[in-house]
N, C-alpha and C positions, 0 to 999 in steps of 0.2 A: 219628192213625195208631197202629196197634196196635206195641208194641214187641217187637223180634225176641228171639228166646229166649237168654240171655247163652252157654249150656251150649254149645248147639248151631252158634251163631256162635265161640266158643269153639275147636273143635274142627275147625270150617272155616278159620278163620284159623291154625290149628297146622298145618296138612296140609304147607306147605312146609318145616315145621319136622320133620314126622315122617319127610318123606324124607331128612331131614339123619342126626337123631337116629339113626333103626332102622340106618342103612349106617354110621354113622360108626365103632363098635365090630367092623366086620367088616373096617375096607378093611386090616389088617394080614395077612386072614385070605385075603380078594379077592388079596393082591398076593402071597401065596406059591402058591395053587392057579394061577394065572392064569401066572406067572414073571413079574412085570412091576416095572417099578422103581417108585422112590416118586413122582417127577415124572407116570408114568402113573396112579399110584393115585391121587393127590390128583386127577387131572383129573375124576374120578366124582364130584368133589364140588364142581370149579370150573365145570366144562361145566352140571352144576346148575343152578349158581348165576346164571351166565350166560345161559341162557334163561329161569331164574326171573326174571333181571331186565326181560329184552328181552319178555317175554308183559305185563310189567304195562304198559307203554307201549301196548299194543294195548288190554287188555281194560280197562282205565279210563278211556278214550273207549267203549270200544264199549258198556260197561252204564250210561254217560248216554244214548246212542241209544235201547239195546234192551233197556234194564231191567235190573238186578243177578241176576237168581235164570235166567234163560236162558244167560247168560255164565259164572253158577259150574257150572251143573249142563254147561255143554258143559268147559268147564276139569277139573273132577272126573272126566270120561268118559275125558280126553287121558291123564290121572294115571294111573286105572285099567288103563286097555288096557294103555299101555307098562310099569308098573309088571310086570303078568302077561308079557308078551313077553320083558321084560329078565332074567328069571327063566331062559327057556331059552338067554339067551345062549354062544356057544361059544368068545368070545375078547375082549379089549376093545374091541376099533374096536364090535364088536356093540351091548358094553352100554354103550360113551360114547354111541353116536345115539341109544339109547332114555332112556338119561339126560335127553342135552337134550329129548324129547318130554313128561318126567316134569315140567321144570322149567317147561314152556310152560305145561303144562297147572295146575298148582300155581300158576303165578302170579295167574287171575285168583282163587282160592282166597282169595289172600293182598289183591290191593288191592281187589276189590268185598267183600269180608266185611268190613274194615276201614270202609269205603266205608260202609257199611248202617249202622254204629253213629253217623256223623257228620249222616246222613241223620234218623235219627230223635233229635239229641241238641244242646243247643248248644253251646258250648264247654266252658263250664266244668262241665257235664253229663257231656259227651262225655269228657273228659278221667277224670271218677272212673270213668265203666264201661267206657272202656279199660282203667285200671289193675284191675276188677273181671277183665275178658275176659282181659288177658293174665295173670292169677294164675292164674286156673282154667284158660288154657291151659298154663301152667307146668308142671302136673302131669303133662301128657302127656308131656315131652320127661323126664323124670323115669322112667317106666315104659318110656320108648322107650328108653333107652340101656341100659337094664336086661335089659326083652327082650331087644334088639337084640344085647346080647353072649350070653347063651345060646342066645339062635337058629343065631349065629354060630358059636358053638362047640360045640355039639351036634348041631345039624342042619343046618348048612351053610350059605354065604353066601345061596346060592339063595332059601329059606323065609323071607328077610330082606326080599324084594322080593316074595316071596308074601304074605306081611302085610302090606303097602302096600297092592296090590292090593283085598286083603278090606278092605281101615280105606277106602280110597277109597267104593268100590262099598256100602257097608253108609252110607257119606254121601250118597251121590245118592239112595238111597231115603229117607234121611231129610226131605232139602232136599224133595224133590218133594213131601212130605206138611207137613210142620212150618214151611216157609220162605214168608213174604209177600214179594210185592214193596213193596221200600220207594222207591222212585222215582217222586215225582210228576211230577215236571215234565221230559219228553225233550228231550232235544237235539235240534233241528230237523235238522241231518245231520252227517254224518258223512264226511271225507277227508281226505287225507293233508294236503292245503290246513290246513283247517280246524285238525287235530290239532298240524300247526306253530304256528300261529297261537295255540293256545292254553297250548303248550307257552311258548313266547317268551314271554308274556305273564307265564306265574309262573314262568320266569327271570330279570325285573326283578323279582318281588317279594322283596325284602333278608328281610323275615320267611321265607317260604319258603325258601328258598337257605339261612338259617341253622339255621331247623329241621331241615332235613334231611342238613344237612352233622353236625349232630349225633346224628340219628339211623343216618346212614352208619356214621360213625365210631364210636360205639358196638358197634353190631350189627354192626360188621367186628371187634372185640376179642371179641366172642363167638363170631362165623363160624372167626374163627382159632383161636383154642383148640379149637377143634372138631378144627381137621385137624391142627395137631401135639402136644396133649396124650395121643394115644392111642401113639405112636412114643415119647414119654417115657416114660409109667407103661410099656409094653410094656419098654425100657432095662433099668428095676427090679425087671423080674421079676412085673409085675404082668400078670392073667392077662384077657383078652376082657370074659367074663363079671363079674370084678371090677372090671374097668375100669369097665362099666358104672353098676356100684353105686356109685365114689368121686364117678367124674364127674359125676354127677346130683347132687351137692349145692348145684352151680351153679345147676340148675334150682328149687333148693329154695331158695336166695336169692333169686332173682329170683320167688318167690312171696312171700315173705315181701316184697322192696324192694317190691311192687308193691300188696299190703293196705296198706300203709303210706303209699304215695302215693295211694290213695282215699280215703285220712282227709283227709292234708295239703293235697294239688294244690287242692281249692276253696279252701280258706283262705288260702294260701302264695301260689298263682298256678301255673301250668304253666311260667311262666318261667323262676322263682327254684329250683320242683324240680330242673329241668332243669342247673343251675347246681351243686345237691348233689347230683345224683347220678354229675357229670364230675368233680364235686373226688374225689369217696369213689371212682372207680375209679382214677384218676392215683395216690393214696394204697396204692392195692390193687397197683398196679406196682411201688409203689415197696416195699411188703412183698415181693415176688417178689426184685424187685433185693437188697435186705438179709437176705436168708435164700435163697441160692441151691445151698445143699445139703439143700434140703424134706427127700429121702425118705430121710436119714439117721436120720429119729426116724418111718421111717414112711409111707402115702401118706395117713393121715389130717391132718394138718398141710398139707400141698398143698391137698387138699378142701378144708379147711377156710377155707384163702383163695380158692381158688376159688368159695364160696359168697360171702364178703363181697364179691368183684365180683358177682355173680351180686344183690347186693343193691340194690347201686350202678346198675348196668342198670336193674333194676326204677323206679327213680327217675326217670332220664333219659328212657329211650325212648317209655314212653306218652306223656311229656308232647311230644317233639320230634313224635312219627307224630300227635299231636291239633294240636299247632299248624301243620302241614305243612300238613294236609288242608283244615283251617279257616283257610287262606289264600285259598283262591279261593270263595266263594260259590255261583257258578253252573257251573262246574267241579271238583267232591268228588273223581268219579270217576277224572277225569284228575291231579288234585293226588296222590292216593293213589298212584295208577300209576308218575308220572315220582318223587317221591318212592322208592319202593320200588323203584324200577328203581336207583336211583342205591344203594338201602341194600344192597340183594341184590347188584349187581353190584360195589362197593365191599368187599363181604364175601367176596365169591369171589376176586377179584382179592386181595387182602390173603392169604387163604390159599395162593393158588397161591403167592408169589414169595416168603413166607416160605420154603414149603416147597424153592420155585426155588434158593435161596440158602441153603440148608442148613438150614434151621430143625428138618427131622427127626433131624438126628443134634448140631446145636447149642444148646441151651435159649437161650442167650442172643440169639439172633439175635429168637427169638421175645419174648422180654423189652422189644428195644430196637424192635423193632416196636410192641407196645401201647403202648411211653412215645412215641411218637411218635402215635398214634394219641387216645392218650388226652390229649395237650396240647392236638391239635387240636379236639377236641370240647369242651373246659373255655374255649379263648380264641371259639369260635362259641356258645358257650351264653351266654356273659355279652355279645355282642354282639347276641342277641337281647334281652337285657334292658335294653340300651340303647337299642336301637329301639322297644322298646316305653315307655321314659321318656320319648321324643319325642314320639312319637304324641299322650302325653298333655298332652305341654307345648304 
């Protein structure tokens, strides 16, 4: 089987990421143009999150039926349309519906691209050119929040969802030329019957359930910073556009945690990463908690631990989304999906009620959220590495 292009898969598995990224530096800018409060404005990024989750449940059954590269390019299509539509919105009830169409469509992006590298890779394969894939995607959420604040602040929220649009649309031409189907073997059918049936099936699986409860839990500490780290720096006086630039050092960890896990993860294991990369974030909370006046010296010092979680991520989560996947065999597609449904919707949900519960006007609420967040993924990573002692005993 011919192996799909790292770049290009790359880049399709960011796409849920870039709707995050490119809006995330504006919604301060959405919720003064718009008069809307902050429980409305995080919704643009929960409502997201929320059919980003609920689309991978469908579309990772439906591209073991009908092939990976028919389901991305119709998902890619969903992105695009609504991404341009959501653009001339005139109020928010407008742009939350086209939100969740953006998040539908983004999902099969996220679990059939994921999908295609497990397809053509075996574990411990699979495992080094995720952490390859997610590095080189890394760099996009890097540029996106950079853009995304001068977009935001020079040209308007609008042009923010106008370059989704175009980054969508300039990917369906690419898939449609450059993308193989990597799906040998179809699923003989498909329904809601069936889809239960297979679901249940890797909800007994203990490995699954624990990879993924750590990949939840992870990429919910990242999901969250997302929605109240920009109402902070904003507190300090710090400006859209700057925003952009600090916060991206995060992204620049998590390129760096993730070349690092390509070297290690074959030789260490995907287990044992997975176990260093929950200590080193738990450790990164705990810097947070003991230096809780960061932007006194500054908001490079914040960055700057926000990049060592950012490193720590990169550890954890390729190894938990490759042990996830490579739980079911003859089911990738759907393992990816109900996976990522639980990561994405665990990640939206965490941001909403932070924010519910004061998180944008109290740092600490957000603080005692990741140390809770980050326990749980340190005590589910090391109970994977005990299931997998067993297996061998």
């Amino acid at each position: 089987m011919k192996k799909p292009n790292i770049n290009l898969l790359a880049v399709i598995v960011a796409v849920p990421v870039i709707g995050m990224t490119i809006i995330a530096p504006a919604l301060t800018i959405i919720k003064n143009d718009l008069n809307i409060s902050f429980e409305n404005t995080q919704l643009i990024l929960t409502l997201y999150f929320t059919f980003l989750a609920f689309g991978q449940i469908l579309s990772g059954p439906f591209s073991d039926k009908y092939g990976r590269k028919p389901i991305l390019l119709l998902g890619a299509s969903i992105y695009s349309i609504s991404a341009f539509f959501a653009s001339l919105s005139s109020n928010i009830e407008i742009l939350l519906i086209l939100r969740c169409f953006q998040g539908f469509g983004a999902a099969a992006c996220l679990s059939v691209g994921r999908t295609i590298l497990s397809d053509c890779y075996e574990i411990k394969e699979a495992a080094k050119e995720m952490s390859k894939m997610t590095a080189i995607m890394a760099v996009i959420p890097i540029s996106c929040f950079i853009f995304g604040g001068f977009l935001a602040e020079f040209l308007g929220w609008r042009t923010n969802l106008i370059a989704l649009g175009l980054v969508s649309l300039i990917l369906i031409i690419a898939m449609s030329f450059l993308l193989n189907e990597t799906l040998i073997k179809k699923a003989e059918s498909i329904s809601f019957k069936n889809m239960f049936i297979v679901y249940r099936r890797l909800l007994k699986n203990l490995s699954f359930n624990f990879f993924t409860i750590t990949t939840a839990m992870q990429t919910s500490m990242f999901f969250a910073m997302n929605g109240f780290m920009p109402y902070e720096f904003e507190r300090k006086g710090v400006s859209m556009s700057e925003f952009g630039i600090w916060f991206s050092f995060t992204s620049l960890g998590y390129i760096f945690g993730n070349i690092i896990n390509s070297k290690l993860s074959p030789k260490v294991g995907l287990e044992r990463m997975c176990i260093l990369g929950t200590v080193c974030s738990f450790c990164t909370v705990l810097i947070f908690f003991g230096n809780n006046n960061l932007f006194q010296n500054g908001p490079l010092v914040l960055s700057l631990i926000c990049m060592l979680f950012g490193c720590s991520n990169g550890f954890a989560v390729a190894n938990s989304m490759t042990g996830a996947i490579n739980s079911s065999k003859l089911n990738k597609g759907a393992a990816s999906g109900l996976m990522g449904a639980f990561q994405v919707g665990s990640g939206g949900l965490a941001g909403f009620l932070i924010i519910y519960f004061g998180g944008a006007q109290n740092f600490n609420i957000c603080l005692y959220a990741l140390f809770i967040m980050s326990g749980i993924s340190i005590v589910s990573s090391y109970l994977i590495l005990q299931i997998k002692k067993m297996s061998i005993i």
